[in-house]
Structure formats: structure tokens, C-alpha cells
C-alpha positions in Angstrom: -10.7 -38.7 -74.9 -8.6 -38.1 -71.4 -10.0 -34.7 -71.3 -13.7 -35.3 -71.6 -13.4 -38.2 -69.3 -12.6 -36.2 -66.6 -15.5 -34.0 -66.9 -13.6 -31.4 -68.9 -15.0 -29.7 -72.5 -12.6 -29.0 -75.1 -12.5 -25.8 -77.5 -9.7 -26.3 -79.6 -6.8 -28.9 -80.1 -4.1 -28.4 -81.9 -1.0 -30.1 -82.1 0.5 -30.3 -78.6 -1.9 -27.7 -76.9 -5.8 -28.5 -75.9 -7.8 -25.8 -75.0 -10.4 -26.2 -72.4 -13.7 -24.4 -71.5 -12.9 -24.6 -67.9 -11.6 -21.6 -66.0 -10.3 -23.6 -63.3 -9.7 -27.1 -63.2 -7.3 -28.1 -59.8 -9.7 -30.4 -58.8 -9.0 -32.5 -61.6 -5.5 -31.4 -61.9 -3.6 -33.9 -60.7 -5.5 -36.9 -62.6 -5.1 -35.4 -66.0 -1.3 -35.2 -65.4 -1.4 -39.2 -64.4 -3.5 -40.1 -67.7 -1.5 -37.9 -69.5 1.9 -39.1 -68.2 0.6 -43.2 -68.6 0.5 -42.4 -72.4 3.6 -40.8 -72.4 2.3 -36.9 -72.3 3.4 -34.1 -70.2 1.3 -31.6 -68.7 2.8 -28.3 -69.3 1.1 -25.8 -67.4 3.8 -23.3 -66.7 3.8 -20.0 -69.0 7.7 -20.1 -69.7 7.5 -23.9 -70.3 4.5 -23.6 -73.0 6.1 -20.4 -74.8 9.8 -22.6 -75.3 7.6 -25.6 -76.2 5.9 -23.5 -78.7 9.1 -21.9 -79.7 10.8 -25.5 -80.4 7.5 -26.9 -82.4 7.8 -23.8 -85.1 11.1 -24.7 -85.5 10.9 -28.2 -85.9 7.7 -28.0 -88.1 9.3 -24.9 -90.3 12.2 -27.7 -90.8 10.6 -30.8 -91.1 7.4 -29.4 -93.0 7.7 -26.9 -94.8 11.7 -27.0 -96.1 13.0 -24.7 -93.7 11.4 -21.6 -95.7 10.3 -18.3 -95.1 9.4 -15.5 -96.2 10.8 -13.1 -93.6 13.6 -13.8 -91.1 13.0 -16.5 -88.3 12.6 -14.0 -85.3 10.0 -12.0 -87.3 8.4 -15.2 -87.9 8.3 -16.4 -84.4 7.0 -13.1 -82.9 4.8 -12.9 -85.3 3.5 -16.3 -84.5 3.9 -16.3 -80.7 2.1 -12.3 -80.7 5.7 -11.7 -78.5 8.6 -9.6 -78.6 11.6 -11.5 -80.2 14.3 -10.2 -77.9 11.7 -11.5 -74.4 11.3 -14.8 -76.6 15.1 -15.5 -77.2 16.3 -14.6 -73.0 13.5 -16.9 -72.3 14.7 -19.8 -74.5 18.4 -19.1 -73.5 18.3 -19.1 -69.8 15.8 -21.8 -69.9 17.2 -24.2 -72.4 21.2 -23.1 -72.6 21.5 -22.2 -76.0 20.0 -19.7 -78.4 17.3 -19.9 -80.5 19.1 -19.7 -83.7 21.7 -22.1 -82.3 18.6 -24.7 -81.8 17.7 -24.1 -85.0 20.7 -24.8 -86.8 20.9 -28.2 -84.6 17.5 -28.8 -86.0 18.6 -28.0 -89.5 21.7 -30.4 -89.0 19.8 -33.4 -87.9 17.4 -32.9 -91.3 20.4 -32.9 -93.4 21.9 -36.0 -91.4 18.1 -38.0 -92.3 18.7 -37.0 -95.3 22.1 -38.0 -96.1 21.2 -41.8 -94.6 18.3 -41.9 -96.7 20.9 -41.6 -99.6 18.5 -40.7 -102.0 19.4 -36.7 -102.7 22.7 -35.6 -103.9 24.0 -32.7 -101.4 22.6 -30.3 -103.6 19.5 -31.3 -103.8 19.5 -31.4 -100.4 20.8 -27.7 -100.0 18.0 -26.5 -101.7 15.2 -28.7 -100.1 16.1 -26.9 -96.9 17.0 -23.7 -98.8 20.8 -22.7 -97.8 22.0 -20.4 -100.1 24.9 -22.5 -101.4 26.4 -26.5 -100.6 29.5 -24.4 -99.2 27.4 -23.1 -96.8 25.8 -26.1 -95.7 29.0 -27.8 -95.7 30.8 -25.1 -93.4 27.9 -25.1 -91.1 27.5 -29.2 -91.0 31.7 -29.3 -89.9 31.2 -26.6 -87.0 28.0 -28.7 -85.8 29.3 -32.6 -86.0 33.0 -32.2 -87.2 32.4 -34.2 -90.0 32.0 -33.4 -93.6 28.8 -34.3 -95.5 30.5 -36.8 -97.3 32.4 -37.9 -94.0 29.4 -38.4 -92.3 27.7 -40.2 -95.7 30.7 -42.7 -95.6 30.6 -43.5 -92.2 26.7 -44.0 -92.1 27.6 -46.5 -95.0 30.1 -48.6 -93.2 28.1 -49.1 -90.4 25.2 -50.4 -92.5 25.4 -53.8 -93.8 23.7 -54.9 -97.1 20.9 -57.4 -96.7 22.9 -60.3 -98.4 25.4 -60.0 -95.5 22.4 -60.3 -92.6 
């Protein structure tokens, strides 16, 4: 491991975050982000950049992992989660990335339902309550205002740009 290479003793990793035992570690600073960055890592060693990283991981993992449910509404979840204020957590996200939270994670939610509707295997239902919209009207209205495309628009025009293996 990169880390322990350099001299460095890790606590606890976790998915995109390593902690270390080291209070300060300049002196090797600059070599981690090189070994990192040949493999195609960032180091991320700003606060604001970490919290928004954080913020987008939830979000992609509550969507991609766990069918976009919970149990309370998203901004308890991520305070909860982050041990941060939700309103200091969503002016962070905005100014940094440009767009809200919710707005990023609606895009996220879009770009499930897109996967799924190329995989072609689950009816829009189906798919409605995998990521547990309340209704297919509302995951229609919501897919038009994000692509401009119905669900079966998009399906149709996946499907003429895919060519059956016969015709390879």
C-alpha cells in the first residue's frame, strides 16, 4: 500500500477517505499526491473539498445501493451523517459545485433510471419503485424536465442506436 510505503500508518479506510496516525505529514506530502495521482486518485486535503466529496458519495451510494430509500428526508439524512448543519452543508455544495444538493440528486436519480431503461429488463414501474418515487407520473414528469425526453422516448432512441448482434 501507497500509504505505508511512505512511512505512513493507517487507522481506518473507508471508501474514498484513509485515515492516518500521523499528525503531520508535509514532508511526505507532496509524494503521496504523485502515487496517488499515477493511479488515477486525488488527494483531497481541503475541508470544503472532502465535506462536497462526502456529500456526492451518500448520494450516489443512497441511489446506486440502497434504492434511493430512506427513512427520513435527505437533508436529515445527510446532517445526520456528515454531524453538520444541513443549511452550512447545502451553501457549501451550491457555491462550490453550482447547483443544489437536491438538484444533484435528482441528476443522480435520472442517470439510475436512464441505466435502467438501457438495460431493458424492468418495465417503468418496476423501476419506479426500485428507486421508490411515489408514482411512474412522477418519475415521468421529473425524467422530461431533466433530459426532455419521455421514458419511453429515451427507451426508443437507446434502441435505435443499438444494433442486434446478427447485424455486427
Amino acid at each position: 500500500m501507497i500509504i505505508e510505503k511512505l512511512g505512513l500508518h493507517p487507522v481506518q479506510v473507508e471508501l474514498g477517505e484513509i485515515e492516518i496516525q500521523e499528525n503531520n505529514i508535509l514532508a511526505v506530502k507532496e509524494q503521496l499526491k504523485q502515487e496517488l495521482q499515477s493511479l488515477g486518485f486525488d488527494l483531497l486535503d481541503d475541508k470544503k473539498t472532502r465535506i462536497i466529496e462526502k456529500i456526492k458519495n451518500l448520494i450516489i451510494d443512497l441511489v446506486q445501493n440502497k434504492g434511493n430509500y430512506l427513512e427520513v428526508a435527505l437533508s436529515e439524512y445527510l446532517s445526520v451523517e456528515l454531524h453538520q448543519d444541513y443549511s452550512s452543508l447545502s451553501n457549501l455544495f451550491s457555491e462550490v459545485e453550482g447547483i443544489t444538493i437536491e438538484k444533484y440528486y435528482i441528476l443522480q436519480k435520472i442517470e439510475k433510471v436512464k441505466e435502467l431503461l438501457v438495460y431493458d429488463e424492468l418495465t417503468l414501474s418496476e423501476i419506479a419503485y426500485q428507486l421508490n418515487y411515489s408514482s411512474v407520473a412522477y418519475l415521468s414528469n421529473q425524467f422530461k424536465k431533466v433530459t426532455g425526453l419521455s421514458p419511453s422516448h429515451f427507451k426508443k432512441l437507446r434502441s435505435i442506436k443499438r444494433k442486434p448482434l446478427e447485424e455486427l
